[in-house]
DRENNU-742168 format. One record per residue (C-alpha): x, y, z; chain. Coordinates in steps of 0.25 Angstrom, whole numbers, plus 5000, padded with zeros to 4 digits. Each point is the difference from the previous one (the first is absolute). Layout:
BEGIN
((X Y Z) "A")
...
***
This chain:
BEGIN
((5178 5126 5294) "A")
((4993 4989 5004) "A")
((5005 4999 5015) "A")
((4997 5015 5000) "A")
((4986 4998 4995) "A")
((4999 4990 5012) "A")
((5006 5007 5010) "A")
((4990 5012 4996) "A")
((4988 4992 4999) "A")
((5003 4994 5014) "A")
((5001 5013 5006) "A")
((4988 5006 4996) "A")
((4992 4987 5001) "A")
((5005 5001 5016) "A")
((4997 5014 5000) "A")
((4985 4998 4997) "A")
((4998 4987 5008) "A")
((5010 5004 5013) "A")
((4990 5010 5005) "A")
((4993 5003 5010) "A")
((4988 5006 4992) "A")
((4999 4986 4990) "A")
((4999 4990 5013) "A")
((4988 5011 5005) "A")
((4994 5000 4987) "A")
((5000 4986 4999) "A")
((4996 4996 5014) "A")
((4988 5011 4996) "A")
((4998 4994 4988) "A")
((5001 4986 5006) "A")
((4989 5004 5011) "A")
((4990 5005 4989) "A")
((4999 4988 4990) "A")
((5000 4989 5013) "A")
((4989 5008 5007) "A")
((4992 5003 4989) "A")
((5000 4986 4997) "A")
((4995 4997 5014) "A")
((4993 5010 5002) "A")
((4987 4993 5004) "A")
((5009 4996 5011) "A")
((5005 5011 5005) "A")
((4987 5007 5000) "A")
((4996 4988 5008) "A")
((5009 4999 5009) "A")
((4997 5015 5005) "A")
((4985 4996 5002) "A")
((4995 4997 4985) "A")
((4994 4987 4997) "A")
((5000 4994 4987) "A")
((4992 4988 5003) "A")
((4990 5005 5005) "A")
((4988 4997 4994) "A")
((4990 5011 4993) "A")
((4986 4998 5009) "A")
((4988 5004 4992) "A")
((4987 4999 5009) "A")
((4988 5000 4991) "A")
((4985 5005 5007) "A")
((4991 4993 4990) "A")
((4986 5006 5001) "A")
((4997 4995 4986) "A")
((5000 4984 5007) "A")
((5005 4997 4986) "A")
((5012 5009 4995) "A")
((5012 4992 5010) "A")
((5001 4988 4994) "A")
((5002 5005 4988) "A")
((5009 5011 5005) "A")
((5008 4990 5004) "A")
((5001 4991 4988) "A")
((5003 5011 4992) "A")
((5012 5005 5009) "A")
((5007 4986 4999) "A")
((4996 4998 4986) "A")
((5008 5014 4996) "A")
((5013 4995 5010) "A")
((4999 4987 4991) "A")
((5000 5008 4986) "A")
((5010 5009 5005) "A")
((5009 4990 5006) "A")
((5000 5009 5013) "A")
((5006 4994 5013) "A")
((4995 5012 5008) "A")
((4991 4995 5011) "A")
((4986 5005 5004) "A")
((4992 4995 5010) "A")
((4985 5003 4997) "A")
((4990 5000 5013) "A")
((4985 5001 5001) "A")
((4998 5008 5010) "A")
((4987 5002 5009) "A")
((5002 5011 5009) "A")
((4994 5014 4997) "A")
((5008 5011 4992) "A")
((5005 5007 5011) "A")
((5006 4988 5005) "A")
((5006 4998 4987) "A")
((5007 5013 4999) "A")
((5006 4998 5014) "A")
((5007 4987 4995) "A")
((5004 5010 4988) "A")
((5007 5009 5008) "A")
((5008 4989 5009) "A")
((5007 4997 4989) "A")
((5003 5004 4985) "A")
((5000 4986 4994) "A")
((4985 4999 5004) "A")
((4991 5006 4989) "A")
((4984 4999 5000) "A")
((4992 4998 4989) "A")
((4983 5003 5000) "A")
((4995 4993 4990) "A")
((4980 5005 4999) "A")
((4990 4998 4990) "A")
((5001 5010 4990) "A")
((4985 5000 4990) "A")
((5006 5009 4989) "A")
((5015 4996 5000) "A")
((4999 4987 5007) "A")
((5011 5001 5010) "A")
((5005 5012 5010) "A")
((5013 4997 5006) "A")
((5008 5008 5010) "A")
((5014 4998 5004) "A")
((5005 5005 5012) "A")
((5015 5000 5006) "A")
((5007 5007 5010) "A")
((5012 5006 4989) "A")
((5001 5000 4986) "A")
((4998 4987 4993) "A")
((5013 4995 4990) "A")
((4999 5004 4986) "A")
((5002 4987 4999) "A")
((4990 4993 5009) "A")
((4988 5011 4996) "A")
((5000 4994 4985) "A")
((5001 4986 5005) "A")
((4987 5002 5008) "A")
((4994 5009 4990) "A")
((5002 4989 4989) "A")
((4993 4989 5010) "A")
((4988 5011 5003) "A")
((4998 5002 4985) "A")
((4999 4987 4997) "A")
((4991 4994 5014) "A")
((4991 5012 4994) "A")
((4999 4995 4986) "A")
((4997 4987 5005) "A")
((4988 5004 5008) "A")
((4995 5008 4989) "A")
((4999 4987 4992) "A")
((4997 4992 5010) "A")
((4988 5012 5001) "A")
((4996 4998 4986) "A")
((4998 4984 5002) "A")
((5010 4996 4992) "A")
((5003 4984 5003) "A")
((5014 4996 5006) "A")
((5003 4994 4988) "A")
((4998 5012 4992) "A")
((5006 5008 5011) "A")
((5012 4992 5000) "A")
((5002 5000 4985) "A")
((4998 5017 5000) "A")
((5011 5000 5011) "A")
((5011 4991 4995) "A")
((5012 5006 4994) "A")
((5001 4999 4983) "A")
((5009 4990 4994) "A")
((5009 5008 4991) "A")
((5006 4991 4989) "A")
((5014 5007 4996) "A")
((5006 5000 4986) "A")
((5012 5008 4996) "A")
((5005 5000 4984) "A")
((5014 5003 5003) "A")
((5008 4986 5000) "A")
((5010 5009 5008) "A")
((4991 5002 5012) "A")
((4994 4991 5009) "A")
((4986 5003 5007) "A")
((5005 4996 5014) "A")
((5012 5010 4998) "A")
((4989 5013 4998) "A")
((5002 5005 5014) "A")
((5016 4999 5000) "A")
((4999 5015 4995) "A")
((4992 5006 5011) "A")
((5008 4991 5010) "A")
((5013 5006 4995) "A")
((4996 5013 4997) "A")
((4999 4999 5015) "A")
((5011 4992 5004) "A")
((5011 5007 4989) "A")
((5001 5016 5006) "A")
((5003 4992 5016) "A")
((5011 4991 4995) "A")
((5007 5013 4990) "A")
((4998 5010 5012) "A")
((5015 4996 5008) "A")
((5007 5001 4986) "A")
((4994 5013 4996) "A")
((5003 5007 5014) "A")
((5015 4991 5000) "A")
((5001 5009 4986) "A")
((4997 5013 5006) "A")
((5010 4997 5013) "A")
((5011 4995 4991) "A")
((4998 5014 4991) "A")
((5000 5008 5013) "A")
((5011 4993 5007) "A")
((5010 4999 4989) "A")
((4998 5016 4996) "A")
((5000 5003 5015) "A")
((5015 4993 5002) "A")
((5006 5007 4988) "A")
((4995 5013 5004) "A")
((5008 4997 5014) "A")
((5012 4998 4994) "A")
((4999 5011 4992) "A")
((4995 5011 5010) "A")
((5008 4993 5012) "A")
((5014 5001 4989) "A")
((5004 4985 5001) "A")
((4996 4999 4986) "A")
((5015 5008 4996) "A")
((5005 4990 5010) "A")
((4995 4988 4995) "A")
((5002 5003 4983) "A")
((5014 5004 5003) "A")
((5001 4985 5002) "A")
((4990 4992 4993) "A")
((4996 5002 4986) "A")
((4985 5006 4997) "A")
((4995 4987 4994) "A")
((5005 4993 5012) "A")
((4993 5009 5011) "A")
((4986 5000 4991) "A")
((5000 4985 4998) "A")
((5004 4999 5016) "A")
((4988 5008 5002) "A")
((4991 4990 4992) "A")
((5003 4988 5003) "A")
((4999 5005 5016) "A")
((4985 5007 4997) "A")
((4996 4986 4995) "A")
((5007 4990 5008) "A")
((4993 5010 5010) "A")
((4985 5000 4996) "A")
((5001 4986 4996) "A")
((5003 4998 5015) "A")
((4989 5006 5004) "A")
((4992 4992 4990) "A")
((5003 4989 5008) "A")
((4999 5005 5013) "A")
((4985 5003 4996) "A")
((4998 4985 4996) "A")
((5007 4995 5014) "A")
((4991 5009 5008) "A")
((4987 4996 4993) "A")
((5004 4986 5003) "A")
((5002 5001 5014) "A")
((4987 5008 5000) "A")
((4992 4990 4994) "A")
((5008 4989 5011) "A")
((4995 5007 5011) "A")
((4986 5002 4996) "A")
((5001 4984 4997) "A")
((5003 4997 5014) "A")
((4991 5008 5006) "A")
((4987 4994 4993) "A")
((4987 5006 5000) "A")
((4986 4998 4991) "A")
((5006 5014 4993) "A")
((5013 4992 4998) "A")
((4991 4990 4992) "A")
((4995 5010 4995) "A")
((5010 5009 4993) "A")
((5007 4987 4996) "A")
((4986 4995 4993) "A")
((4998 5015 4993) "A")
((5016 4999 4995) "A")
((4995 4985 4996) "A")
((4989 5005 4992) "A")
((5009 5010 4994) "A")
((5013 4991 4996) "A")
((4994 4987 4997) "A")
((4994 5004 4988) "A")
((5011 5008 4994) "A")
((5008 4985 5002) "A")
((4991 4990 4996) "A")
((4998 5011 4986) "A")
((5007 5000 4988) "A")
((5006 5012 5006) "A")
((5006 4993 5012) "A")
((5009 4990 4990) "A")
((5003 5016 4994) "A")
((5006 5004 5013) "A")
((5013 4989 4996) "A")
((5005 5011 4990) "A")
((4992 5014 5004) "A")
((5008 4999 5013) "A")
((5014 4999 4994) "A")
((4996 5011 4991) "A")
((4995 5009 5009) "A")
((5011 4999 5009) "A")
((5011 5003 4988) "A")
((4990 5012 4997) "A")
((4999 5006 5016) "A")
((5016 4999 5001) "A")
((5004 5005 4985) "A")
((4992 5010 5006) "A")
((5005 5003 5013) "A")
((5015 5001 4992) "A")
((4993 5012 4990) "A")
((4994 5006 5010) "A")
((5014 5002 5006) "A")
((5007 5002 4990) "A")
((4991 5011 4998) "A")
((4999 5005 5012) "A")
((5016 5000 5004) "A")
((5001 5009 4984) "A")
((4991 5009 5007) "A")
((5004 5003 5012) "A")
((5015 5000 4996) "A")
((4995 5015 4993) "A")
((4994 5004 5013) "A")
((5008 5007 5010) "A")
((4988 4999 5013) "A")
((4987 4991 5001) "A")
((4992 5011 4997) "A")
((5004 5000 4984) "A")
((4999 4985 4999) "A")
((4986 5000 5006) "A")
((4999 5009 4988) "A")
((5004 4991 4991) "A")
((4996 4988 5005) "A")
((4984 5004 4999) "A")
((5000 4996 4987) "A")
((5004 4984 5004) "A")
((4989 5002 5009) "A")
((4991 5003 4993) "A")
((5003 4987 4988) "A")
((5000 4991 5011) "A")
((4987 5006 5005) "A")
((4993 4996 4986) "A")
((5005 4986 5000) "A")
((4994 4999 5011) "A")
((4986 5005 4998) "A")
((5001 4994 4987) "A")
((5004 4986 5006) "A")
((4987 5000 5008) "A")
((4992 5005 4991) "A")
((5005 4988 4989) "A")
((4987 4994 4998) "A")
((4992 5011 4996) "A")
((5011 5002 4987) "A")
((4997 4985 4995) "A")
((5004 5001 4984) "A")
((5005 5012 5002) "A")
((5012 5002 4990) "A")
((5003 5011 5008) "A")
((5003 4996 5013) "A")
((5008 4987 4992) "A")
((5010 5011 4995) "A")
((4999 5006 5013) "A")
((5006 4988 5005) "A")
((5011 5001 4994) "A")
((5006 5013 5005) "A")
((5012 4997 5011) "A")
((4996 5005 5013) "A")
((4987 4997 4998) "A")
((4999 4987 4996) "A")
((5005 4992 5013) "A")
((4987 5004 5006) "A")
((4990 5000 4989) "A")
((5006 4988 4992) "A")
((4998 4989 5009) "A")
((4985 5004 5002) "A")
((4998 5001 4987) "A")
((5006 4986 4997) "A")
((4993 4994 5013) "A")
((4986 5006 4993) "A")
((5003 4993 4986) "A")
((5001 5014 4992) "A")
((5017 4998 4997) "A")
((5005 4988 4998) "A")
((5016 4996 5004) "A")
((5005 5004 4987) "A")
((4995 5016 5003) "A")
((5005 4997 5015) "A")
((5013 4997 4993) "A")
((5000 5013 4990) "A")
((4998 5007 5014) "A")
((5013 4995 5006) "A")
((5008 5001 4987) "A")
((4996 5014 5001) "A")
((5001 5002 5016) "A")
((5017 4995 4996) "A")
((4999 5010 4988) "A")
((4998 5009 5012) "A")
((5010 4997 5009) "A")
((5012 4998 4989) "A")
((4996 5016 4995) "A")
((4999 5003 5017) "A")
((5014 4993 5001) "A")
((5007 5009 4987) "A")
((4994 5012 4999) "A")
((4999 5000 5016) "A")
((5013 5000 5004) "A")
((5003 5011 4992) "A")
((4990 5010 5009) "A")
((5006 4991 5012) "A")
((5014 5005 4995) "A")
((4997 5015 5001) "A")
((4988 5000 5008) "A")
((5008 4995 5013) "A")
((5009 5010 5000) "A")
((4991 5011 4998) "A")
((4995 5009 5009) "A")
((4993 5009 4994) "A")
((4984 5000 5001) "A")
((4996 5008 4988) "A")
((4994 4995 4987) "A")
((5000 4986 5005) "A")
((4994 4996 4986) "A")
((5009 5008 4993) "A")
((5013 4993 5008) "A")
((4993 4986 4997) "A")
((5000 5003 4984) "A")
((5013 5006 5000) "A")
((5007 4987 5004) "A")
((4993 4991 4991) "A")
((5007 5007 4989) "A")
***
């Protein structure tokens, strides 16, 4: 059996990997992840330029309102630890003037700044195009507060007053739970933002190892090799066969989604730019807590765990899907059937990025623990402090309960379904031999 189950797995595992279509879908898939990790490079090597700095040429009629402008501007980039750059001008020419420099180029943009009795300060912007979402509030933030400083300069409030009015307050925080620590409040944001990007390749690896597992069984049985293939193996031998090739398979592809992220992230490395810095800083900003927290020494076991969960997963969900399709006789039926693992994977999902908003929920606890589900929503939970390893645990205990019940009672529909090539009353077929 075992050199059967081999020779079968082989076969199919070359089947999938020996085609044209997987190299296309790979080179496609290699080409997207590379380029949109460089993408600031591609855009600039057809013309775009990243570096370029943002040129803001104020028109002060006010004799008063730049310097300040200005201080506020590089006072917010500070705050905000933003590296993009702005170079602020005073510029004497006339409006018109102005507004030709505007229209030479997009990354010019002119601010008006005139006396104002009833609301102290009037400014105008003008550009050429629409300004960056982005950009807008940044400017709009620096105008709000030159305009409140000038309202209390106005008012003859003294610089030391002033300054004390602008300062930033000193919040002193104190947090009664021994199990949390302050520096650590912003981990739950920070991985409510991170957590739905890093469980994305296994959720859509799932749905490709359902759809490619049903879709062969449904070949062999419409093409007739099916009879061909039974008459010499046993069913169990031709439903592991079909497993083990589905996850070998996935996990493969797993890994091919690592390798071409890394190559990716070599290539933007060589070619280095003030974006490169850039995007490397963000992703510092983002990683760097999560490690020096309590949640980074966590990582040692949530890792290990997680990964037990995502292929104890990847096994029911084939098991599932091979039971399913085996009662099938055309793709049609099992897209039928199959809309109901879709649909469970789908609130996993939703559920694993909405996580934080459940917090003490006894609810989304139990929900945890449901196999299929919990490979997603587990390890967020865990990651967010709301299960601890000893309901991760209960989940895999559960996710094996699964697949031990998939594996004997399964085979049974494997046994009749294969052979079966009627496409009435699937349901009815699927109860029928379970008893």
């Amino acid at each position: 059996m075992k050199s059967k189950l081999n020779y079968l797995t082989s076969v199919s595992l070359k089947r999938k990997i020996k085609t044209k279509w997987f190299v296309l879908a790979n080179i496609l898939l290699a080409i997207g992840i590379i380029g949109i990790i460089n993408v600031d490079h591609i855009i600039s090597f057809f013309g775009g330029d990243f570096n370029e700095k943002e040129q803001i040429y104020v028109i002060d009629n006010t004799n008063k309102a730049y310097d300040i402008f200005e201080n506020q501007i590089k006072t917010i980039q500070t705050s905000l630890n933003d590296e993009q750059d702005y170079e602020i001008h005073k510029y004497q020419k006339n409006i018109e003037e102005a507004k030709k420099l505007a229209k030479d180029d997009d990354k010019n943009t002119i601010i008006i700044f005139n006396d104002d009795e009833k609301d102290v300060l009037q400014v105008e912007i003008i550009s050429n195009s629409y300004i960056d979402t982005f950009d807008y509030q940044f400017l709009s933030s620096a105008l709000n507060a030159t305009k409140s400083t000038l309202a209390l300069e106005k008012t003859n409030i003294s610089s030391e007053q002033l300054a004390m009015i602008q300062n930033p307050v000193s919040i002193k925080r104190t947090i009664l739970d021994e199990n949390k620590k302050s520096e650590d409040e912003n981990m739950e944001m920070i991985m409510t933002m991170v957590f739905p990007v890093i469980i994305l390749p296994f959720f859509m690896l799932t749905i490709f190892l359902v759809q490619m597992i049903g879709a062969e069984v449904n070949d062999e049985k419409s093409t007739r090799g099916m009879e061909i293939i039974i008459s010499n193996v046993s069913p169990k031998t031709h439903f592991f066969s079909k497993v083990l090739a589905g996850n070998i398979f996935v996990l493969l592809q797993g890994l091919l989604l690592l390798v071409f992220s890394g190559i990716g992230l070599f290539i933007r490395n060589l070619f280095k730019s003030s974006k490169t810095s850039e995007l490397t800083t963000y992703i510092g900003d983002i990683i760097n807590p999560i490690l020096n927290s309590d949640l980074g020494r966590q990582l040692i076991y949530i890792i290990p765990l997680a990964l037990i969960l995502m292929i104890l997963t990847f096994l029911a969900y084939s098991l599932l899907a091979g039971i399913l399709a085996s009662i099938t006789t055309n793709t049609e039926d099992f897209q039928q059937l199959q809309t109901p693992i879709m649909v469970i994977l789908l609130i996993g999902y939703f559920l694993a990025t909405m996580a934080g908003m459940f917090e003490g929920s006894i609810f989304i606890k139990i929900i945890s623990y449901i196999p299929l589900i919990s490979a997603i929503l587990s390890p967020s939970l865990l990651v967010l402090g709301q299960i601890g390893i000893f309901d991760v645990i209960i989940s895999i205990i559960f996710l094996l309960g699964l697949i031990y019940l998939l594996i004997k009672y399964g085979l049974r529909i494997y046994k009749v379904g294969i052979l079966n090539y009627t496409s009435k009353d699937l349901w009815k077929k699927m109860f029928k031999a379970l008893k």
